[in-house]
Each structure stands twice: as structure tokens, then as C-alpha cells.
N, C-alpha and C positions, 0 to 999 in steps of 0.2 A: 558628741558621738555616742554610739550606741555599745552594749556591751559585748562580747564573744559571742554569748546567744539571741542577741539582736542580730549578728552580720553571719548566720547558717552560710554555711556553703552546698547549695543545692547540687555541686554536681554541675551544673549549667557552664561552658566554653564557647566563646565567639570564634568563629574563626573566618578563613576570610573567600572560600569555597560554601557558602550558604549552600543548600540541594534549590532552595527559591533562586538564591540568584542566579545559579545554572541553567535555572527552566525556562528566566528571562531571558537569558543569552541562547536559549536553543529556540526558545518563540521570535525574540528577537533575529536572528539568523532565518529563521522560519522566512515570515513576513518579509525580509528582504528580498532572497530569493526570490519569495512569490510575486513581488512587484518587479523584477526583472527578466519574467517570462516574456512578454512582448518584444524587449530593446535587447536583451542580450540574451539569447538563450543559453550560451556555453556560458556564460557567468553563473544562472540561476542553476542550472546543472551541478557547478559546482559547489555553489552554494546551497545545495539539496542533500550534497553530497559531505559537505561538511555537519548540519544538522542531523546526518545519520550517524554520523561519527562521535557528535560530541556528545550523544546519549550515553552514561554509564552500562544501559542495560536497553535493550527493547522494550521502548515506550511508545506514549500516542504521540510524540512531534515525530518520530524517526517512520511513521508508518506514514502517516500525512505527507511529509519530504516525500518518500519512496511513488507514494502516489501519483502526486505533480511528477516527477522525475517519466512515471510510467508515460504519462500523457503529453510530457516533454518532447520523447522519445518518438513518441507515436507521430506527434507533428512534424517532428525532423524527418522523419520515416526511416530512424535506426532502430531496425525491428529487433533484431540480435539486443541490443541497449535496454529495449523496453522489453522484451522478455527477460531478460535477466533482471532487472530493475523488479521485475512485478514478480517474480518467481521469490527476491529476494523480501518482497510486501508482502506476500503470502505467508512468509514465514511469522510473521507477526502475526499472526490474525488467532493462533494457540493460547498465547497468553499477555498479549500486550496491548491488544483492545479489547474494547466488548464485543460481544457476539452478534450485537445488533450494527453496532458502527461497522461493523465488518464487513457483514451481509449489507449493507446499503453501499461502504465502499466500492465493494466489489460487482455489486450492478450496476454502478454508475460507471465503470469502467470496461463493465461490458456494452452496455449500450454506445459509450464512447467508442469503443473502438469497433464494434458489429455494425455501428451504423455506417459506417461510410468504408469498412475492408472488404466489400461483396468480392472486390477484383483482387484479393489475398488471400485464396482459399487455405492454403499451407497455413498463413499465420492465423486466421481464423483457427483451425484445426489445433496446433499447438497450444495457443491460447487458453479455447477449453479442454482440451486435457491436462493442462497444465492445473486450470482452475478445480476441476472436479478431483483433481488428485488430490490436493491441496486441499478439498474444503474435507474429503472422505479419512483424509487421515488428523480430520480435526476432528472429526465424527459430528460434520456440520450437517443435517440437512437440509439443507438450502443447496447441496446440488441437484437436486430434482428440479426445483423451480430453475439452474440452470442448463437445465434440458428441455425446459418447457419454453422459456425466453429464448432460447435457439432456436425451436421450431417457428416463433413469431417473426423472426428477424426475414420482412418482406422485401428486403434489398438482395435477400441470397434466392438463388432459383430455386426449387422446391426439392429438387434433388442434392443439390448442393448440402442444403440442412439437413436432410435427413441422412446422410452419408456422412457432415459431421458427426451428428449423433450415435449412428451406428458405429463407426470408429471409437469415440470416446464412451460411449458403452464397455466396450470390446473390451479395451483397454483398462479399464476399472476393474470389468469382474475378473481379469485373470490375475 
């Protein structure tokens, strides 16, 4: 054996809450979920809902959950559910991802749900105001380009888009 100053005490504690093995159990949680979007949706729900919960702090597994949950939601057609769900995703986007994941999140979520809600004008509507608030009080801009992606959206009549825009205009500058 070695002496007193052979065996330093660094300091160093095992304990049995690793922050790693937590991350596994919230990826692992993750990935379950997401494999039971198909067969049981109220399961992976809750299981979205659980991986938001077991995050200590707003992180990237609890934005990813929230995500799927959005688009969960949206196929169920609990619109109430999935605005709240993505009202609740948006709140991450300040400090708990990058600003690029973000911004790609959140178009891929627009284009999910614009493509096929032409016959949901309200939830269109809410939608992007929900989003533009959200990105302007992150002081993103990237909500230009989501007034620019709206006017593209050729499943809305042409009035349609331009009417959400002016609304969600409206709404911002006051």
C-alpha cells in the first residue's frame, strides 16, 4: 500500500444520481415514447410528458418531447392540446436550445401543420401569432421569414394568407 500522499483525496464522490445517467433515462424515456406514436398514442403522450418532467431544468430532450407531443396533438386534432404543448416548446427556444435547432424546429412545424390546416383558419391564425410572439420576444429574427413562409402556403386561398398576416402584423406592433 501506498502512503497518505500516495491516496490524495481529490474531492471526487460517486453517487448514485450520475447527471449522465439521468440523460439516459430521459433519452431512454425519449425513444420509447417516440416508438409508440403509431400503436398507442395516449401512451407516447404520456410518455412525452413524462420526459418533460424528468428534466431538472429546460433542456434539449424536454423541447424534442414537447415537439412530438405538438405534432401528436395535431394528428389527434386536439388543437386546444397542441397549442398549449407548442406555446409550452416555445418557451424553450430562449435558452435551452440553439438558435438554429430552433429555427429549423419551428419550420418544420410550421410547414406540418400549414400544410394540411387550410380548412382551420382560426388555428392557422393563433398559431402564427402564437409563433411570432414567441420568436419576437426572443428577439429572433426568423419571424420575418415566418411571414414570408405564410404568404407561400398555396393550400390557403390568397386572401386567407394575407389576412393572417395582417392580423399577426397587427398584433406584434401593438
Amino acid at each position: 500500500m501506498g502512503s497518505d500522499a500516495d491516496m490524495e483525496d481529490y474531492g471526487f464522490e460517486y453517487s448514485d444520481d450520475e447527471p449522465e445517467e439521468q440523460d439516459v433515462d430521459i433519452e431512454n424515456q425519449y425513444y420509447n415514447s417516440k416508438g409508440m406514436v403509431e400503436t398507442d398514442p395516449e401512451g407516447a403522450l404520456a410518455g412525452f410528458d413524462a420526459v418533460v418532467r424528468m428534466e431538472p431544468e429546460k433542456a434539449e430532450w424536454g423541447f424534442k418531447a414537447l415537439k412530438q407531443t405538438v405534432k401528436l396533438y395535431y394528428k389527434l386534432g386536439k388543437y386546444k392540446e397542441m397549442m398549449d404543448a407548442y406555446r409550452e416548446m416555445l418557451t424553450y427556444i430562449k435558452s435551452a436550445v440553439t438558435r438554429n435547432y430552433s429555427e429549423k424546429c419551428i419550420n418544420n412545424i410550421m410547414d406540418f401543420v400549414s400544410g394540411s390546416a387550410s380548412q382551420h383558419f382560426n388555428l392557422l391564425q393563433e398559431f402564427y401569432q402564437t409563433t411570432l410572439k414567441a420568436l419576437e420576444e426572443a428577439k429572433n429574427e426568423v419571424r420575418f421569414v415566418v411571414l414570408l413562409k405564410l404568404e407561400k402556403y398555396h393550400d390557403l386561398p390568397k386572401d386567407w394568407s394575407s389576412c393572417i398576416i395582417i392580423v399577426c402584423c397587427a398584433e406584434i406592433m401593438v
